[in-house]
One Martini backbone bead per residue (centre of mass of N, CA, C, O) as a GRO file, in nm:
protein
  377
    1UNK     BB    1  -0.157   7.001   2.368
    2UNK     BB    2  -0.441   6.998   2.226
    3UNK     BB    3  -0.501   6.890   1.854
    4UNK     BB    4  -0.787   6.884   1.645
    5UNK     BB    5  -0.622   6.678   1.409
    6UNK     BB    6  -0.672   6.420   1.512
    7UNK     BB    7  -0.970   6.392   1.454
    8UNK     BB    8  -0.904   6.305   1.148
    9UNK     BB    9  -0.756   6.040   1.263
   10UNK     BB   10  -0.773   5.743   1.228
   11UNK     BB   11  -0.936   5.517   1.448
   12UNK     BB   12  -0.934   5.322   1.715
   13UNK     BB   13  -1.074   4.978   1.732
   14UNK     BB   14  -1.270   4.828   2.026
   15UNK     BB   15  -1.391   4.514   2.062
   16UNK     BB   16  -1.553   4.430   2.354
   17UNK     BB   17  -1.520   4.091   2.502
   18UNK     BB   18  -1.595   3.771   2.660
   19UNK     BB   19  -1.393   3.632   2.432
   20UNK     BB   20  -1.322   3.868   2.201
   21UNK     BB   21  -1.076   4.109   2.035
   22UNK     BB   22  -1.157   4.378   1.818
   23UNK     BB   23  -0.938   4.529   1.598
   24UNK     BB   24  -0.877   4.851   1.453
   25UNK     BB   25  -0.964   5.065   1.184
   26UNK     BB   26  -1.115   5.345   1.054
   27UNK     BB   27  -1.284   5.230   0.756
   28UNK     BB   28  -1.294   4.991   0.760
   29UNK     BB   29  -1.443   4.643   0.717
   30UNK     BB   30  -1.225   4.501   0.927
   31UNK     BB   31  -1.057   4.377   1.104
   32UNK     BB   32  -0.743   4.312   1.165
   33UNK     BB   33  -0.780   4.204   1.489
   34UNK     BB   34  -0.873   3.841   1.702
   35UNK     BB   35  -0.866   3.803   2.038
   36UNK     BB   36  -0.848   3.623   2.276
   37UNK     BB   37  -1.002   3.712   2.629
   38UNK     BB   38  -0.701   3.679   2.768
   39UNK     BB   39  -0.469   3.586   3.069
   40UNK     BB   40  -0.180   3.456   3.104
   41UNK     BB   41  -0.034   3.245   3.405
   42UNK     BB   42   0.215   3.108   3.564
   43UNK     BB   43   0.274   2.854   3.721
   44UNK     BB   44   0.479   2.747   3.963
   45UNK     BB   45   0.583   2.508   3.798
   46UNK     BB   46   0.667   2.674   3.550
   47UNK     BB   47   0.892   2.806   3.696
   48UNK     BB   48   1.047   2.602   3.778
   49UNK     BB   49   1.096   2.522   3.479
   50UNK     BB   50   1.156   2.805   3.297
   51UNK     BB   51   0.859   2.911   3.133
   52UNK     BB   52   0.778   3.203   3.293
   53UNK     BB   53   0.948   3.418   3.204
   54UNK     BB   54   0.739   3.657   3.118
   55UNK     BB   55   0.435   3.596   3.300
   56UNK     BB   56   0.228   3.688   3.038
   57UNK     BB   57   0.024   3.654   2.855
   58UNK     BB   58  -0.196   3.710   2.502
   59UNK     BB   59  -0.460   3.523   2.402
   60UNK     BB   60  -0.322   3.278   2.142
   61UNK     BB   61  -0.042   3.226   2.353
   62UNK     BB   62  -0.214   3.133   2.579
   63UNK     BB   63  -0.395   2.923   2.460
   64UNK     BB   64  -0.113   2.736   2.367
   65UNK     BB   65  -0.027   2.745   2.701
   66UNK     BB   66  -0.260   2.616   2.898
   67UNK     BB   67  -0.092   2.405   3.059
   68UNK     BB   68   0.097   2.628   3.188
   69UNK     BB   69  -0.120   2.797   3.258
   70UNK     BB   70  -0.324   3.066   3.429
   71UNK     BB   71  -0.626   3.154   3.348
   72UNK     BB   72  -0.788   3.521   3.270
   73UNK     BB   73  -1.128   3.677   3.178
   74UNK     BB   74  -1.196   4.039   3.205
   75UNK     BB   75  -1.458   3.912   3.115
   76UNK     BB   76  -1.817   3.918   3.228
   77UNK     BB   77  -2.102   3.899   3.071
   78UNK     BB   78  -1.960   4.215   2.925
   79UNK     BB   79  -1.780   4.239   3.203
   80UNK     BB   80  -1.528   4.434   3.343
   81UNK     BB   81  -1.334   4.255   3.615
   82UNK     BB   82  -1.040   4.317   3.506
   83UNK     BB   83  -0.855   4.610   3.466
   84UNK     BB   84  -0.534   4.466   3.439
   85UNK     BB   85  -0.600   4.314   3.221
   86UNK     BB   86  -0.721   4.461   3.030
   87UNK     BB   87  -0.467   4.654   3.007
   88UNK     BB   88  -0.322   4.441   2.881
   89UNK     BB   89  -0.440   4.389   2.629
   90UNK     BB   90  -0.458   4.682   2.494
   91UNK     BB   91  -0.152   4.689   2.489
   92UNK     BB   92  -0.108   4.439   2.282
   93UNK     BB   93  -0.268   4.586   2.057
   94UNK     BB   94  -0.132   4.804   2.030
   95UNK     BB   95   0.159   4.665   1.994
   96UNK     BB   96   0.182   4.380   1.901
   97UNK     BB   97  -0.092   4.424   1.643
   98UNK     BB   98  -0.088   4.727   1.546
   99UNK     BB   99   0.139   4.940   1.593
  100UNK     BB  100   0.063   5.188   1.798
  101UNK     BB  101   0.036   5.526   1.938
  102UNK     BB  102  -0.231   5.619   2.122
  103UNK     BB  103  -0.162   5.955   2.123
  104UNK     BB  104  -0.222   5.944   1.789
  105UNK     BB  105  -0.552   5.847   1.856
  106UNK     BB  106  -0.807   5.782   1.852
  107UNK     BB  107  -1.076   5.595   2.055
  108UNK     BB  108  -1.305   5.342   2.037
  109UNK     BB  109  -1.562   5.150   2.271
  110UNK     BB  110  -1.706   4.943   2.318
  111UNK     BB  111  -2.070   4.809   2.503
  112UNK     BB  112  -2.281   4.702   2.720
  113UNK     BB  113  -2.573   4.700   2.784
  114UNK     BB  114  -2.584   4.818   3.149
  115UNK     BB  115  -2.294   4.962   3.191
  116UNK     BB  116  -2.155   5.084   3.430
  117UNK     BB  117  -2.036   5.355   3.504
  118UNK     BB  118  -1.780   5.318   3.679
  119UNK     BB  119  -1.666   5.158   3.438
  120UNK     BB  120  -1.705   5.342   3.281
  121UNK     BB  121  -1.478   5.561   3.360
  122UNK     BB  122  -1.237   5.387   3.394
  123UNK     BB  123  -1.178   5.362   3.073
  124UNK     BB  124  -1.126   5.687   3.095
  125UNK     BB  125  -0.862   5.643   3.266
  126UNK     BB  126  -0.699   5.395   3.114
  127UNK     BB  127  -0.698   5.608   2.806
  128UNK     BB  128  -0.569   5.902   2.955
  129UNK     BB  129  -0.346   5.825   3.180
  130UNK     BB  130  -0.210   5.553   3.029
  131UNK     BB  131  -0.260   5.607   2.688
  132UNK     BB  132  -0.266   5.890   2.590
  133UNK     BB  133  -0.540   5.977   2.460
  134UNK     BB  134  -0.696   6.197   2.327
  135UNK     BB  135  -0.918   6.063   2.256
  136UNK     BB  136  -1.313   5.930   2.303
  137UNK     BB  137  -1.555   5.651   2.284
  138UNK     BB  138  -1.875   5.511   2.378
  139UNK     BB  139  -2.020   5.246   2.262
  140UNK     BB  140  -2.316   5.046   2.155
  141UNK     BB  141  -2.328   4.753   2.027
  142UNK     BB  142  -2.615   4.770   1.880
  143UNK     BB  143  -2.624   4.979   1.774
  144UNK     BB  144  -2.407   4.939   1.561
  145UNK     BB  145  -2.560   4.705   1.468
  146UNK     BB  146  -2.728   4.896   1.302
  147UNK     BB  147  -2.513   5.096   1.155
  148UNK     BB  148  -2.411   4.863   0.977
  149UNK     BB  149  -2.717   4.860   0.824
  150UNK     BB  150  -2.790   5.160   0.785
  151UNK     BB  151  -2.985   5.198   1.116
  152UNK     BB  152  -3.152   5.287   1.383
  153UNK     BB  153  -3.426   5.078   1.392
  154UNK     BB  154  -3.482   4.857   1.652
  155UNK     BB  155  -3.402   4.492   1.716
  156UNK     BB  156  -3.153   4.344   1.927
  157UNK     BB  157  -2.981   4.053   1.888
  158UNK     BB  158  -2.738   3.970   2.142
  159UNK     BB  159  -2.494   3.660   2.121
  160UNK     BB  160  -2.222   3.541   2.258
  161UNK     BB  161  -2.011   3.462   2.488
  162UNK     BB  162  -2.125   3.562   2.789
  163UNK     BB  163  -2.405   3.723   2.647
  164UNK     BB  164  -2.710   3.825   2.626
  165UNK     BB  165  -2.925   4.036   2.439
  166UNK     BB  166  -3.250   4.277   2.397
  167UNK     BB  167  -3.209   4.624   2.238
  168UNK     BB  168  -3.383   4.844   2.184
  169UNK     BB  169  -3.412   5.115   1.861
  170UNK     BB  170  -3.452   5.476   1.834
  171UNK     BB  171  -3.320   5.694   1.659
  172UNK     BB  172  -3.050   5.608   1.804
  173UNK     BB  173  -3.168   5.489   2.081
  174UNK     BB  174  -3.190   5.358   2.330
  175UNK     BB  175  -3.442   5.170   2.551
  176UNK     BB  176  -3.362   5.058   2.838
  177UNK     BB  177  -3.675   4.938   2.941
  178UNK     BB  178  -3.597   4.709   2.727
  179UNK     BB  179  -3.367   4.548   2.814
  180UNK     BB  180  -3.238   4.242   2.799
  181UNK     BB  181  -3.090   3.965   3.019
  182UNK     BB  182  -2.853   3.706   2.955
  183UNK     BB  183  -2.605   3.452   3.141
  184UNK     BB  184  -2.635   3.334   2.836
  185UNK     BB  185  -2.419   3.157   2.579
  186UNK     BB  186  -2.163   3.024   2.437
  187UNK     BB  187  -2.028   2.885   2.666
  188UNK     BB  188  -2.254   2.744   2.759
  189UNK     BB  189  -2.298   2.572   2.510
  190UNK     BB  190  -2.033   2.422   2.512
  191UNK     BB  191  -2.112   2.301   2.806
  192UNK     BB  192  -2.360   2.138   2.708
  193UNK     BB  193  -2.254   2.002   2.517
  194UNK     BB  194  -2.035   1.825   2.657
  195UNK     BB  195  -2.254   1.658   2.790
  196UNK     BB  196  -2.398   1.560   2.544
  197UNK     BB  197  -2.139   1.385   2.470
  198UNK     BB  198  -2.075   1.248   2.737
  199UNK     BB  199  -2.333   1.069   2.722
  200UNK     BB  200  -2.258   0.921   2.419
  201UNK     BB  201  -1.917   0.872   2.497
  202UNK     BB  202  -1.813   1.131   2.491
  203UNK     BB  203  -1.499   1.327   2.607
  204UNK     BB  204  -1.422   1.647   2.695
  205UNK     BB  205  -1.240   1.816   2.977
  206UNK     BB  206  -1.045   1.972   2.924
  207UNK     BB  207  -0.927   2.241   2.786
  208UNK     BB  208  -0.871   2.118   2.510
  209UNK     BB  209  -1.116   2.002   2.453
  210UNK     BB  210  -1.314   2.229   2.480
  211UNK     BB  211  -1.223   2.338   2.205
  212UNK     BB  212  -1.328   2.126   2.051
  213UNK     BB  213  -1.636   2.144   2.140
  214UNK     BB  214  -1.615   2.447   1.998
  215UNK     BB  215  -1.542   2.374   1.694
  216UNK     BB  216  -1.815   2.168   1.684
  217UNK     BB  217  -2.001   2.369   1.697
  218UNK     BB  218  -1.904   2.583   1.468
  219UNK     BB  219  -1.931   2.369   1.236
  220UNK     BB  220  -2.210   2.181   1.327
  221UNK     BB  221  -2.405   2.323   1.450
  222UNK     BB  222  -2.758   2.392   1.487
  223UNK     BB  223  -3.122   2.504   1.420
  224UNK     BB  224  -3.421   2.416   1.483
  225UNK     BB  225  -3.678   2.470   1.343
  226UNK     BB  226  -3.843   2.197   1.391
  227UNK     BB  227  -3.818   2.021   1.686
  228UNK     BB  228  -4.036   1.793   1.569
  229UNK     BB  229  -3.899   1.696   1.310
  230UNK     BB  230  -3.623   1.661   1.415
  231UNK     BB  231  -3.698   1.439   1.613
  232UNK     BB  232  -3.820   1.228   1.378
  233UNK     BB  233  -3.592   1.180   1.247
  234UNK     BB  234  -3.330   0.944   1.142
  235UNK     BB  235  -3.051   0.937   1.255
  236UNK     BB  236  -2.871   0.938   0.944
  237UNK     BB  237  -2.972   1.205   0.862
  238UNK     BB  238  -2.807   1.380   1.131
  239UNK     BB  239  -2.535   1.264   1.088
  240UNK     BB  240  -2.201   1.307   1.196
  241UNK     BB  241  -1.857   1.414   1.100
  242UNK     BB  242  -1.549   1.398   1.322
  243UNK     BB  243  -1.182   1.539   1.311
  244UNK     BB  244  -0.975   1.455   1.553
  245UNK     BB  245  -0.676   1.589   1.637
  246UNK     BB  246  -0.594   1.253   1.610
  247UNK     BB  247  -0.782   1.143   1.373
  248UNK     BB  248  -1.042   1.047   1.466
  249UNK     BB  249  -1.354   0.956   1.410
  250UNK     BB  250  -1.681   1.111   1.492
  251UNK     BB  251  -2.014   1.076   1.569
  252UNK     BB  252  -2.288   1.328   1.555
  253UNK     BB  253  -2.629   1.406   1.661
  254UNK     BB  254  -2.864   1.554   1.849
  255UNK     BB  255  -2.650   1.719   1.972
  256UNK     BB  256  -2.655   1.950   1.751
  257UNK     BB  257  -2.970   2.063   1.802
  258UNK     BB  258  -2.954   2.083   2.134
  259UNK     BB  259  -2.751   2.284   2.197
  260UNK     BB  260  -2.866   2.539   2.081
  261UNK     BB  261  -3.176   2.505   2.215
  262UNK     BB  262  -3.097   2.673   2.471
  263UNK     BB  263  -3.183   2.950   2.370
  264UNK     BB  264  -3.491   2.880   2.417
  265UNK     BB  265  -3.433   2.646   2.719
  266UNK     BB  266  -3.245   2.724   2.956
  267UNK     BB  267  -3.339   2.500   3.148
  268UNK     BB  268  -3.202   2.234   3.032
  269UNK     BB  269  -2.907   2.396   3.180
  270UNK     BB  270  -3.012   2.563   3.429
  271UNK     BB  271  -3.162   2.845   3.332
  272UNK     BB  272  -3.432   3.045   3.407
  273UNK     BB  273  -3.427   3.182   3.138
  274UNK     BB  274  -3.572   3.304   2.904
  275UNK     BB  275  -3.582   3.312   2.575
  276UNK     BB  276  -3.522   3.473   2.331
  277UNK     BB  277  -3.796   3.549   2.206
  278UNK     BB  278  -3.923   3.605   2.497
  279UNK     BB  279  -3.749   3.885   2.493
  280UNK     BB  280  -3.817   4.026   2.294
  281UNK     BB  281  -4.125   4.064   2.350
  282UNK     BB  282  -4.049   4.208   2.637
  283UNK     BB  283  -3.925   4.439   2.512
  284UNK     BB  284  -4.135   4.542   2.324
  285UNK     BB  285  -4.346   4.624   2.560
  286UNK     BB  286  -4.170   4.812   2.725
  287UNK     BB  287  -4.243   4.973   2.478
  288UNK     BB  288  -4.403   5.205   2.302
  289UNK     BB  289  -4.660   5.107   2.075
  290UNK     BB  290  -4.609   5.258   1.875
  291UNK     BB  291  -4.308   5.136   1.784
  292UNK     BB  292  -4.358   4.803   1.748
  293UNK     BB  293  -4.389   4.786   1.423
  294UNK     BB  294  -4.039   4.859   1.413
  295UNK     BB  295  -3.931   4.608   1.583
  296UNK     BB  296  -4.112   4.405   1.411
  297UNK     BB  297  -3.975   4.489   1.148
  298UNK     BB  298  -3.634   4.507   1.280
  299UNK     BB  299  -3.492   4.233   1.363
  300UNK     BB  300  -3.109   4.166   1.471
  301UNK     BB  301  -2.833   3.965   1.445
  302UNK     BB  302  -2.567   3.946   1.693
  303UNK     BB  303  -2.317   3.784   1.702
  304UNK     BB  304  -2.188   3.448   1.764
  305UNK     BB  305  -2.424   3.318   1.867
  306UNK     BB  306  -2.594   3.386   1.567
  307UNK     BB  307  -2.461   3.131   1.355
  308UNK     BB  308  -2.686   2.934   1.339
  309UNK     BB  309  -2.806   2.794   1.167
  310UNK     BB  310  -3.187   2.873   1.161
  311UNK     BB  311  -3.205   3.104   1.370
  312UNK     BB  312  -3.392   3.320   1.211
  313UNK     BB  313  -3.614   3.133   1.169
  314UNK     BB  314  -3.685   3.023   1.428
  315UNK     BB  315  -3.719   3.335   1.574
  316UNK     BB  316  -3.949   3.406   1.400
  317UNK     BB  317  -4.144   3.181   1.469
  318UNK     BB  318  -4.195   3.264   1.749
  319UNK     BB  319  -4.271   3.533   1.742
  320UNK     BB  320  -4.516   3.467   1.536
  321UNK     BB  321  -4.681   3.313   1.776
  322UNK     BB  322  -4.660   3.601   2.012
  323UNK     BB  323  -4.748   3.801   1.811
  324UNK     BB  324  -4.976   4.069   1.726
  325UNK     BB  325  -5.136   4.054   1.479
  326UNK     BB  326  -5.106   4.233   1.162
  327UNK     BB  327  -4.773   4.243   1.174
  328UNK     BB  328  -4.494   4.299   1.044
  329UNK     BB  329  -4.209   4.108   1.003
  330UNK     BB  330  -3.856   4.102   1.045
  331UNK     BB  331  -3.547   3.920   0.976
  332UNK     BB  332  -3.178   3.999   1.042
  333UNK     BB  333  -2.868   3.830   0.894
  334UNK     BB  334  -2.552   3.892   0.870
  335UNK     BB  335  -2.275   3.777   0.806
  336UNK     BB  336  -2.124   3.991   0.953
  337UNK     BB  337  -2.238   3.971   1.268
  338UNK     BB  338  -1.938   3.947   1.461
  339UNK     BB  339  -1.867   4.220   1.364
  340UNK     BB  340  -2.116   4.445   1.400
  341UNK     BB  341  -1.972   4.655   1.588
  342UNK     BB  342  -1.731   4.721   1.472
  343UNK     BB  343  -1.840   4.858   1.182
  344UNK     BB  344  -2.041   5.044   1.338
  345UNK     BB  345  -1.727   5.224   1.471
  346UNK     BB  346  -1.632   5.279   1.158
  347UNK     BB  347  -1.839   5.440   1.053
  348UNK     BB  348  -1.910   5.648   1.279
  349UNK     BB  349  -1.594   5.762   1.323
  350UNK     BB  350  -1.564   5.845   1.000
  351UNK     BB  351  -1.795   6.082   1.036
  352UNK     BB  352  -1.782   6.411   1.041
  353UNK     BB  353  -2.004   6.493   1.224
  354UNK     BB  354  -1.867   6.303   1.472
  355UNK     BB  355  -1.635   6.522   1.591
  356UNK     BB  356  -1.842   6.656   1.836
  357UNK     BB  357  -1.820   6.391   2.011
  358UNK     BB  358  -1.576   6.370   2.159
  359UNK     BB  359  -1.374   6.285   2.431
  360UNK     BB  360  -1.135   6.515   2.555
  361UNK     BB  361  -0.883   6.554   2.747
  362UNK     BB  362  -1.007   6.847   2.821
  363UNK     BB  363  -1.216   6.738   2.931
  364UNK     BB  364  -1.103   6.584   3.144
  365UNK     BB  365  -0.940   6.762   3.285
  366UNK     BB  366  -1.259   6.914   3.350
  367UNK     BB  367  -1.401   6.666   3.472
  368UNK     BB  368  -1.315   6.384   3.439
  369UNK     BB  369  -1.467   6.061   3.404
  370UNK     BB  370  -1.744   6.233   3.385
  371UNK     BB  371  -1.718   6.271   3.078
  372UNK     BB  372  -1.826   6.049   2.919
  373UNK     BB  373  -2.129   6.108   2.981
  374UNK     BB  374  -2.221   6.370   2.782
  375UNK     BB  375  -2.177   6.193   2.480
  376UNK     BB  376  -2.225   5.900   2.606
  377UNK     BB  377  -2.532   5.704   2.634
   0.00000   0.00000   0.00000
């Protein structure tokens, strides 16, 4: 029997990455937990020596484990491909993680946007049925990271580990007709950098050295906010040191901030989607003329591959280059923009009012995982 005091209790919240799953409690100010979207099985030769008696890892043990396990990502692109490992990462943050009961606590879970129904509704099968979830919510990542600064409307850059969008949003509701996406993300620009690396005589192959590759881009790489000034500044400007996990140290120079301009020039990369500037236009053209004024005054900043210093200065300058005369530009960057799909779902979900959102177990009962449509748009 559901008993409506449980929505009372705070939610569970999942911010489902094709990278990170960030877990944690509706009310707090960060997650919890982070763990890379992974999960590691034994191979073969693993077995034969008996370290796989385990069967499957997840997250940063699988990572710790990678030279004798095969790796399996179950979100790509934003999309899990693989519901078996979802449902197994969602268990691990459970159980290992949270240490929570899921039937006792409703749960929130991010999604990109334009992800299939039949997604949503899985995701609604293997909450209700599988973790005996009271109640549950699905809402869209680029909202969140707007109701975490407090506000319904604006356009978001949203650019993870797997997926690129641009996402108009008008007082609280996606504009569908306006969302762009690139299949060219974190993961993109860490192999594009890897081979620019590769060119000036540093290799970096394997998975463990790509992790390398990784850190790399995350604590060095940058954007030129004017890519014709930094092309022509001094070698000796620009090099930087970096001490590899074995203490060598290597210099690296135009390759910082080469590497994440495929964000502009994705073709440079190998894949022909237009540049992220290019995308926010393209969306707010797809939309009502009236609000034009409104997403090009609050354009946002989210998710972990938008943390390249100099990235909101080069995009405001792009799109200012290309939009309409005579309109207010404004670009926000807020420090904790890795987090903000995760902060607007604990903001979002510890709300009074937002308790007749919820779709409960007895929705579930009465209509199937078709429930999750009526109240999550």
């Amino acid at each position: 029997m559901f008993n409506l005091k449980v929505l009372d209790t705070p939610a569970v919240i999942f911010d489902n990455g094709s990278g990170l799953c960030k877990a944690g409690i509706a009310g707090e100010n960060i997650p919890r937990v982070i763990i890379p979207t992974v999960v590691g099985r034994a191979r073969a030769t693993a077995v034969m020596l008996g370290v796989g008696h385990k069967g499957y890892y997840i997250g940063d043990e699988a990572q710790a484990k990678r030279g004798i396990l095969s790796l399996n990502y179950p979100m790509e692109h934003g999309i899990v491909t693989s519901w078996e490992d979802m449902e197994k990462v969602w268990r691990h943050l459970y159980q290992e993680e949270l240490k929570l009961k899921a039937y006792k606590r409703p749960v929130m879970l991010t999604e990109a946007p334009l992800n299939p129904h039949a997604n949503r509704e899985k995701m609604a099968e293997i909450m209700f049925e599988v973790f005996n979830v009271p109640a549950m919510f699905v809402a869209l990542q680029a909202i969140l990271s707007l109701y975490a600064l407090g506000q319904t409307t604006g356009i978001v850059l949203d650019s993870g580990d797997g997926v690129t969008h641009t996402v108009p949003i008008y007082e609280g509701h996606c504009l569908p007709q306006g969302v762009c996406r690139m299949n060219f993300a974190g993961r993109d620009i860490t192999k594009y950098f890897a081979m620019l690396l590769m060119e000036s005589g540093h290799y970096f192959v394997s998975t463990a050295e790509r992790e390398v590759v990784k850190d790399i881009k995350e604590k060095l790489c940058y954007v030129a906010v004017d890519i014709n000034l930094e092309n022509m500044k001094p070698p000796k400007e620009i090099l930087r040191k970096y001490i590899l996990p074995d203490g060598n140290i290597i210099k690296i120079g135009d390759q910082l901030y080469r590497a994440p301009e495929v964000l502009f020039t994705p073709i440079n990369a190998g894949n022909t989607a237009t540049g992220v500037h290019q995308m926010i236009l393209e969306s707010i053209r797809k939309c009502d003329m009236d609000i034009h004024k409104y997403l090009f005054g609050n354009m946002v900043l989210a998710g972990g591959s938008t943390l390249f210093h100099g990235l909101d200065k080069r995009v405001l300058k792009e799109v200012q280059l290309l939009a309409p005369r005579g309109l207010t530009l404004k670009i926000r960057a807020p420090p904790e923009r890795i987090f903000s799909g995760w902060i607007g779902a604990s903001i979002l979900s510890s709300l009074p009012t937002f308790k007749p959102m919820w779709v409960t177990v007895n929705d579930y009962k009465e209509y199937g995982p078709a429930a999750i449509h009526q109240k999550c748009f």
